[in-house]
N, C-alpha and C positions, 0 to 999 in steps of 0.2 A: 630582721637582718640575719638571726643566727640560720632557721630557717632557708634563707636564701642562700646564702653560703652552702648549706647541706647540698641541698639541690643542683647547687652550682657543681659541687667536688661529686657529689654523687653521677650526673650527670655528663662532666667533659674531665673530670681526672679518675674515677674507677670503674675498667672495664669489665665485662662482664666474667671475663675469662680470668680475672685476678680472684675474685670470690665464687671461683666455680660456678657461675650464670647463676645464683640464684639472689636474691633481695637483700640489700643491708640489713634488714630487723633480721634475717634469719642468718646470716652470718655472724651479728650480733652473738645472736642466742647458741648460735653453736664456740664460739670465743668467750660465754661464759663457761657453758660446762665445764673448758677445756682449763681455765683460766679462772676462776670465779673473781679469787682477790684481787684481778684488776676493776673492778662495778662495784660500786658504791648500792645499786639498785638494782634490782631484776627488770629482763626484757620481755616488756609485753605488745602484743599489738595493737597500734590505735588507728583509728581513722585516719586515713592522711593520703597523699597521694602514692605513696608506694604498692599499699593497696590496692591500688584501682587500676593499678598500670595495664593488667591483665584486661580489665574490662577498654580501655581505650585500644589493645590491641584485638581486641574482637569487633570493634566499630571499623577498624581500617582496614579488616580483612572483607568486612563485608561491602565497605566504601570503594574498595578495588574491582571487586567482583559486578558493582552497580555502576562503574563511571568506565569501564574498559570497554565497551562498547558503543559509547556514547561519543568518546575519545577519540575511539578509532575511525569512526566515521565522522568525527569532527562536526556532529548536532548540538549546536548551542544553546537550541530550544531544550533537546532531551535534557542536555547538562544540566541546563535552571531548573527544571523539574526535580532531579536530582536533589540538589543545590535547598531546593523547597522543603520537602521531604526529610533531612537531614534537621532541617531546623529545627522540625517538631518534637523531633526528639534530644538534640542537642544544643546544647546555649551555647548556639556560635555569634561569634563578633565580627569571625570575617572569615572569608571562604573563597581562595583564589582556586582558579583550574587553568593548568600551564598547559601549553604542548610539549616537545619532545626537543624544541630549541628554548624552554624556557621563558616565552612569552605567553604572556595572559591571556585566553581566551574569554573567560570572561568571571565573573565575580558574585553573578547570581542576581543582579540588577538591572535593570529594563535600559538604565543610562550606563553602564558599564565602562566608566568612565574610563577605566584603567587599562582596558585594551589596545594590547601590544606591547605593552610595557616589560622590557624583560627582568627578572629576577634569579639571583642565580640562587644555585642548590647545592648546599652542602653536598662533599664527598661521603660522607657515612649514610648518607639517603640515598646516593648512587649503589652504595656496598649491601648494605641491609635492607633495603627495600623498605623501610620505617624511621619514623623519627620523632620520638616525643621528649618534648624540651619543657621543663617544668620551671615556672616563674612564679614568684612570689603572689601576684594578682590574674595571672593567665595560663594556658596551657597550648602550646603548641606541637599539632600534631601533623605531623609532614609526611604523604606517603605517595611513593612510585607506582603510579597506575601501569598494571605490569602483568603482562603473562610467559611466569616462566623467565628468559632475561630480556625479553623483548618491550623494553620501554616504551609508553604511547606517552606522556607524559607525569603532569605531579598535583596533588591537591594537596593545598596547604593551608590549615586551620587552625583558628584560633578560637579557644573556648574560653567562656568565663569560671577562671577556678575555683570560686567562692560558691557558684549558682551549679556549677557541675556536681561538685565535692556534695552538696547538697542534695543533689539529684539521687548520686550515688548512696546515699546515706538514706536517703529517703524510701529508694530502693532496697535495702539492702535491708530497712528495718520491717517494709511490706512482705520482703518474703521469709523475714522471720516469724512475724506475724503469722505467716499464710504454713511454712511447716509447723509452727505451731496449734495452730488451729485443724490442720489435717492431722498430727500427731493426736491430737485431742478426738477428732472425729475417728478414727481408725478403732483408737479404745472402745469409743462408744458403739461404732459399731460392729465391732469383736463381743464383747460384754453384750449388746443386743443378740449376735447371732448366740453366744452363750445359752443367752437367757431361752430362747425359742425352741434351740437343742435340748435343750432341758423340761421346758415342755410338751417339745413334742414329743418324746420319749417317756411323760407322763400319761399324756394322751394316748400314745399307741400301747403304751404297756394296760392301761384300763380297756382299752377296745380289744385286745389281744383276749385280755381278762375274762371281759364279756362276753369274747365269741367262743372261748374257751369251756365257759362254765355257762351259759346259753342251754343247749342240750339238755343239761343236766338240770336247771330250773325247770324245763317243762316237763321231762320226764317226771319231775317231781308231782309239778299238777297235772300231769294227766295221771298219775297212782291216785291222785287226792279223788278226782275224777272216779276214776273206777272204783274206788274205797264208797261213792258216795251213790253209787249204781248208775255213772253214766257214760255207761260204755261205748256210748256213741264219738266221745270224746276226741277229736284228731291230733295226731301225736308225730309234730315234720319229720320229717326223713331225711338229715340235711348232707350226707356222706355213705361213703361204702365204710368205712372204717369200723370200728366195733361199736362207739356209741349208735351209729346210723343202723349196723346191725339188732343193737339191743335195742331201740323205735321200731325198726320192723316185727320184730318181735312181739312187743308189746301191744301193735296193731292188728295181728296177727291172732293175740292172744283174746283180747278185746273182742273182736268179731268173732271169735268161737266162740266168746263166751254168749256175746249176745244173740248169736244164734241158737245155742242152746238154752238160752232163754227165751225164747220165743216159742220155742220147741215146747218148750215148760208149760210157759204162760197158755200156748194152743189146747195142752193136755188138762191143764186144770178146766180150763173155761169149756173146754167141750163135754166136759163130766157131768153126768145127771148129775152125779154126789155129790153132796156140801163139801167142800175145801176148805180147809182156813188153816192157819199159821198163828201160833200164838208166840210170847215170847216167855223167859222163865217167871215175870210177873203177871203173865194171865192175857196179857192186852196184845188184841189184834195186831197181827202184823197183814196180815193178808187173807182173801177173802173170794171165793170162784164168783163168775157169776150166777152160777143157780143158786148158789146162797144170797147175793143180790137180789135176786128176784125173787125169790123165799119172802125172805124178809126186809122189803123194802127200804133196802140202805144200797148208798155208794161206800165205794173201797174209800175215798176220801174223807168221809162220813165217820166210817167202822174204825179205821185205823189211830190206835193209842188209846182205844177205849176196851173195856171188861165186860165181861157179861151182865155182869152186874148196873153196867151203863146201859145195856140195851135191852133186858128184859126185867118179869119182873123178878123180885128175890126167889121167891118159889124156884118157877125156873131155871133161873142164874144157878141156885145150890145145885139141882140136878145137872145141868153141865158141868158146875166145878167138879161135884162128885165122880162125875164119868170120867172126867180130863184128869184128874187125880189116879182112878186107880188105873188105867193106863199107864200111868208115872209107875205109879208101887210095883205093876206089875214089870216093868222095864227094868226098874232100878232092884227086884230081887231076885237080877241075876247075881246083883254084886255080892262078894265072900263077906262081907261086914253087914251083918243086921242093923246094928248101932248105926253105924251109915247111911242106910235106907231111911230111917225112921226119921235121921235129921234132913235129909234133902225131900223125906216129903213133907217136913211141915214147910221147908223152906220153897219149896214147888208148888204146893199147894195151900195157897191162902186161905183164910176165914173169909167170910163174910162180913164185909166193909161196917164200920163201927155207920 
């Protein structure tokens, strides 16, 4: 009852123009601030039909915009269509469509019993072009099918307040739901693109890395390369810039050399004379081929071995002998005797235990 009463006073005893057109709760709450000591309690919003008023004026704006031509050419088929349509989305109980004298067209029923029937129209539905009238168990919402001031007539409905209020609630908790869960999604995938960013700037920072210091790995094996006599070695060329410079170089260098070892290799092997190469422990490094054919060894063979590996002692002593004083006589150019004497017992070995 108290309820009804609100609704009743709110609805035909306070204008909108008294509380500056905006809603009781918020007049309320501005008559606490101003005022506190009159409230017992603080103003808050709850579910109720004040709330919602806003959403039944966005159904009658659109209810106008769908029944104004249906109206105006006076199709009782379109109107039920209409009429149909409305329902699915609103729990209505009744649904009249007047003309422009305030008779019934028709009611949305195949028996439309009510036709012709007149009904009159509130004067504030005449003024404001709306009219919602809030009851304890219903909701009546009355509206001038109208373009502009040019009246075609009036739809007047009635909703159930209990199964509306619900609707509205129902809704209202769906799309709380729904920014919440897009709230939630957004983070996720904010925090996703984060995460991606982050990798990929791991990723491109190590491929930078790699393309960077690339060059500089093979330069490295191809010195390993040439350190190990294989100067055939290919060394990319991958810029003009200086590292691509110092590859060209390098290849550059590489092919002289092996060229003039070939040059080398052509002069030893075409030499009647024995050749050979020792190292400061006595053993074979290298070897012509008329020493080859001398004495019936390969380079593969002779290399890492002593004289003393290939012939017998006798003659091994008289090579080491001859390869020795070569030494002596090389090393006494030097200003130190003391020095000579120790780098040839160290140049020249005894004879293997």
């Amino acid at each position: 009852e108290t309820l009804y009463q609100y609704q009743k006073i709110y609805n035909y005893q306070v204008p909108q123009k008294n509380i500056g057109h905006i809603t009781p709760i918020q007049a309320l709450k501005d008559w606490h601030k101003k005022q506190p000591e009159l409230f017992k309690k603080k103003i808050h919003d709850l579910s109720g039909l004040d709330n919602y008023e806003k959403e039944l004026h966005v159904h009658a704006q659109y209810l106008n915009r769908q029944l104004f031509n249906p109206l105006f050419n006076m199709n009782v088929s379109e109107l039920n269509h209409e009429i149909k349509k409305v329902r699915v989305w609103l729990p209505v109980e009744q649904f009249l469509i007047l003309d422009d004298q305030n008779r019934i067209l028709t009611d949305g029923s195949v028996e439309n019993s009510r036709y012709g029937e007149t009904i009159p129209v509130a004067v504030q539905l005449l003024q404001q072009k709306q009219q919602i009238l809030l009851h304890e168990d219903s909701i009546e919402l009355n509206i001038a099918i109208h373009s502009g001031d040019d009246i075609r007539g009036y739809a007047l409905m009635t909703l159930n307040n209990q199964v509306f209020l619900n609707s509205i609630a129902r809704l209202t908790g769906d799309l709380e739901k729904m920014k919440s869960h897009l709230f939630h999604s957004m983070w996720t995938v904010f925090l996703a693109i984060l995460l991606l960013t982050f990798l990929l700037g791991i990723f491109f920072s190590r491929l930078l890395s790699q393309y960077l210091s690339r060059p500089l790995s093979e330069m490295s094996v191809a010195a390993e390369q040439f350190a190990k006599g294989n100067l055939a070695y290919p060394l990319p060329e991958y810029s003009d810039d200086e590292l691509g410079e110092l590859a060209r170089s390098l290849n550059t260098m590489a092919t002289d050399l092996q060229m003039r070892e070939g040059q080398l290799d052509a002069l030893i092997n075409n030499s009647t004379a024995i050749i050979y190469i020792k190292d400061i422990q006595g053993r074979f490094l290298l070897v012509n081929k008329h020493f080859q054919r001398l004495f019936h060894i390969s380079q593969e063979e002779i290399r890492g071995k002593t004289d003393y590996d290939l012939f017998p002692a006798e003659l091994a002593d008289v090579f080491q002998a001859q390869a020795c004083r070569y030494l002596v006589i090389d090393f006494g150019t030097s200003k130190s005797p003391k020095s000579t004497r120790q780098r040839d017992n160290h140049y020249c070995p005894g004879r293997p235990a």
